[in-house]
TORKOL-4160 file (C-alpha; in steps of 0.2 Angstrom, whole numbers, padded with zeros to 4 digits, m for minus):
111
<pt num="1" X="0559" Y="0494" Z="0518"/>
<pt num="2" X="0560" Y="0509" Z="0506"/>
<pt num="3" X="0559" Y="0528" Z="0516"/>
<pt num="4" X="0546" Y="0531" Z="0502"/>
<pt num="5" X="0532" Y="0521" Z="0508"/>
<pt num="6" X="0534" Y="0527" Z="0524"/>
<pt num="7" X="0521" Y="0541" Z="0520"/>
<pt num="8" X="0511" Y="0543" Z="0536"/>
<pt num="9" X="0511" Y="0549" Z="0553"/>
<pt num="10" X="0504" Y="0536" Z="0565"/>
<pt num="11" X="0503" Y="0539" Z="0583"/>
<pt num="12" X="0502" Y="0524" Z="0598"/>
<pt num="13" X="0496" Y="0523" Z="0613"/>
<pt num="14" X="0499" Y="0513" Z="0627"/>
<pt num="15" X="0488" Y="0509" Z="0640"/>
<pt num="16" X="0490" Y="0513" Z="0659"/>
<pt num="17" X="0477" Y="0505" Z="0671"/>
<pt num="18" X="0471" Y="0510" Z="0686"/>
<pt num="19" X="0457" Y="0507" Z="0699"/>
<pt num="20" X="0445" Y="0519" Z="0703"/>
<pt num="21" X="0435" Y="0522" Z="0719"/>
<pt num="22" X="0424" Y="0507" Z="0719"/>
<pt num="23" X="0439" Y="0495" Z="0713"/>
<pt num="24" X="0437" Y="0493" Z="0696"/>
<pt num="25" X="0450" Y="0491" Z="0684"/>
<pt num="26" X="0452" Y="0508" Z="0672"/>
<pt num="27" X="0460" Y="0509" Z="0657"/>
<pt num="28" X="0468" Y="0527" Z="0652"/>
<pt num="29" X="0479" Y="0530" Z="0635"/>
<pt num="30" X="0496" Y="0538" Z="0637"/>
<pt num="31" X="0503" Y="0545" Z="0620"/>
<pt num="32" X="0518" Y="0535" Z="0619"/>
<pt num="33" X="0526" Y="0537" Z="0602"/>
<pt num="34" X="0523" Y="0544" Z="0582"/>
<pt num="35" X="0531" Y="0534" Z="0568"/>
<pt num="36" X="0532" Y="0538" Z="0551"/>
<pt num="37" X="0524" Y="0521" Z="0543"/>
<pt num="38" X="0514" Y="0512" Z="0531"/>
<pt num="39" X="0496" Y="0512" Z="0532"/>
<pt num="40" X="0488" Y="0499" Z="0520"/>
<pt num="41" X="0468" Y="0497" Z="0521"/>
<pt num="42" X="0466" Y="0476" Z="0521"/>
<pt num="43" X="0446" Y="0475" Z="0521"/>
<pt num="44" X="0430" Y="0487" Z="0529"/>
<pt num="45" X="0414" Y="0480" Z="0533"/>
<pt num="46" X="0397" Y="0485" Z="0543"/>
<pt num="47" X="0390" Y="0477" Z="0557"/>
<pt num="48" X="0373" Y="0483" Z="0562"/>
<pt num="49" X="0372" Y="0480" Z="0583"/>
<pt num="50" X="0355" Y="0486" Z="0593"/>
<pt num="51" X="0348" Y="0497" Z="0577"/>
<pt num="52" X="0367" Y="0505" Z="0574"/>
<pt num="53" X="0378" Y="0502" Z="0559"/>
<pt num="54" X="0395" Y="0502" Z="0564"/>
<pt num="55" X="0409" Y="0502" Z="0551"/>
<pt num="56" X="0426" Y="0492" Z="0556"/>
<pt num="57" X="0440" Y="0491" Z="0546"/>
<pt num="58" X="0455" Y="0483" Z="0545"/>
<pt num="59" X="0473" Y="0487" Z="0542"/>
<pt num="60" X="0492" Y="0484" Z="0540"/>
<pt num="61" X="0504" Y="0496" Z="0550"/>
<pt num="62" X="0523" Y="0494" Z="0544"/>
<pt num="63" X="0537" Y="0503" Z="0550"/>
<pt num="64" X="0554" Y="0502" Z="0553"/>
<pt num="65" X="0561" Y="0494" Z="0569"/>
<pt num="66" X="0569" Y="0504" Z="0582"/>
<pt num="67" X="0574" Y="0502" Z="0602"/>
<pt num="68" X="0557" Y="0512" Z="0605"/>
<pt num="69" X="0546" Y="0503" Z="0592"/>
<pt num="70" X="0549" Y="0487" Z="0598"/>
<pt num="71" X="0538" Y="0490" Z="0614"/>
<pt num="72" X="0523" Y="0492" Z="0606"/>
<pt num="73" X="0513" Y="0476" Z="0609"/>
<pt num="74" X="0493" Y="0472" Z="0603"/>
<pt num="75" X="0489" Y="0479" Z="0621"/>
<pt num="76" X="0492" Y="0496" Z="0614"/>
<pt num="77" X="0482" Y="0506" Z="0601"/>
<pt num="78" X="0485" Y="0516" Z="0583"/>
<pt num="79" X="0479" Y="0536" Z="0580"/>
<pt num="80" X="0481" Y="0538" Z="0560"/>
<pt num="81" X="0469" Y="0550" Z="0552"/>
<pt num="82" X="0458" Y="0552" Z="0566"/>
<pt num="83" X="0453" Y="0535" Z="0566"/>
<pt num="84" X="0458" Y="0523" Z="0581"/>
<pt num="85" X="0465" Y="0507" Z="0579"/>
<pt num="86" X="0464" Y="0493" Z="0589"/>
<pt num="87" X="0482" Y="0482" Z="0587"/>
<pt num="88" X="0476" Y="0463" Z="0583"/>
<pt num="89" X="0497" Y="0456" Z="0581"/>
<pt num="90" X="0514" Y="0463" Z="0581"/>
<pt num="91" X="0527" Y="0455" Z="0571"/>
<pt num="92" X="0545" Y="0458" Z="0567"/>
<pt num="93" X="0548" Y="0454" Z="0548"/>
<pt num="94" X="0565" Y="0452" Z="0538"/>
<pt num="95" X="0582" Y="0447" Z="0546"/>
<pt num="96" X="0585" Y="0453" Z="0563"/>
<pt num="97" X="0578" Y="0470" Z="0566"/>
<pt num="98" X="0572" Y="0478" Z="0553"/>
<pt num="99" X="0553" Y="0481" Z="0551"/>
<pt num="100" X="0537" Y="0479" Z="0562"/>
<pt num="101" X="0520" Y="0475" Z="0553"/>
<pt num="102" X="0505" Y="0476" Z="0562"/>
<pt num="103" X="0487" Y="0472" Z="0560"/>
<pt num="104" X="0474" Y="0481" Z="0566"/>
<pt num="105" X="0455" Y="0484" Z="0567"/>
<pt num="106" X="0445" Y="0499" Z="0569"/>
<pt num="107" X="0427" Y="0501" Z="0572"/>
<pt num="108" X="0419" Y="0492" Z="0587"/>
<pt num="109" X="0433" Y="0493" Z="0602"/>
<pt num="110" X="0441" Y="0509" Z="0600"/>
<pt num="111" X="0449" Y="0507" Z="0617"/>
């Protein structure tokens, strides 16, 4: 992977759930780590849902692999550009550790 498509700061967040008074399950985001990575817009799209447009896109996050990247799963989420990503796949490309490409959606589950 070459240091010069590494251009943008993402930031992840992984999730930490709780139960609140009454029982239920509730999700809370924990910053967990910021990467320099790729961000390459895949495809955008509206959605209207109960008189409300909603824009979603989608995208692929590459960076390089490191003891600390490697946790991030698609339970977690992506900050770039004050849009929120939702993580759809993680997967580890090349020979051996090397680079991490993920997919993800932003628009209608936001976490």
């Amino acid at each position: 992977m070459q240091a010069g498509r590494l251009r943008q700061r993402v930031d992840f967040d992984a999730p930490t759930a709780s139960q609140n008074g009454t029982g239920e399950e509730v999700i809370t985001w924990t910053p967990a780590l910021t990467r320099w990575a790729s961000v390459e817009p895949l495809t955008g799209r509206e959605q209207l849902i109960s008189s409300q447009t909603l824009a979603q896109g989608a995208v692929r996050i590459r960076l390089r692999w490191s003891d600390e990247a490697a946790a991030i799963t698609a339970k977690w989420r992506a900050r770039h550009n004050g849009t929120t990503y939702d993580l759809q796949s993680v997967a580890y490309l090349g020979s051996g550790r090397r680079e991490i490409e993920i997919m993800a959606r932003s628009g209608l589950n936001n976490g």
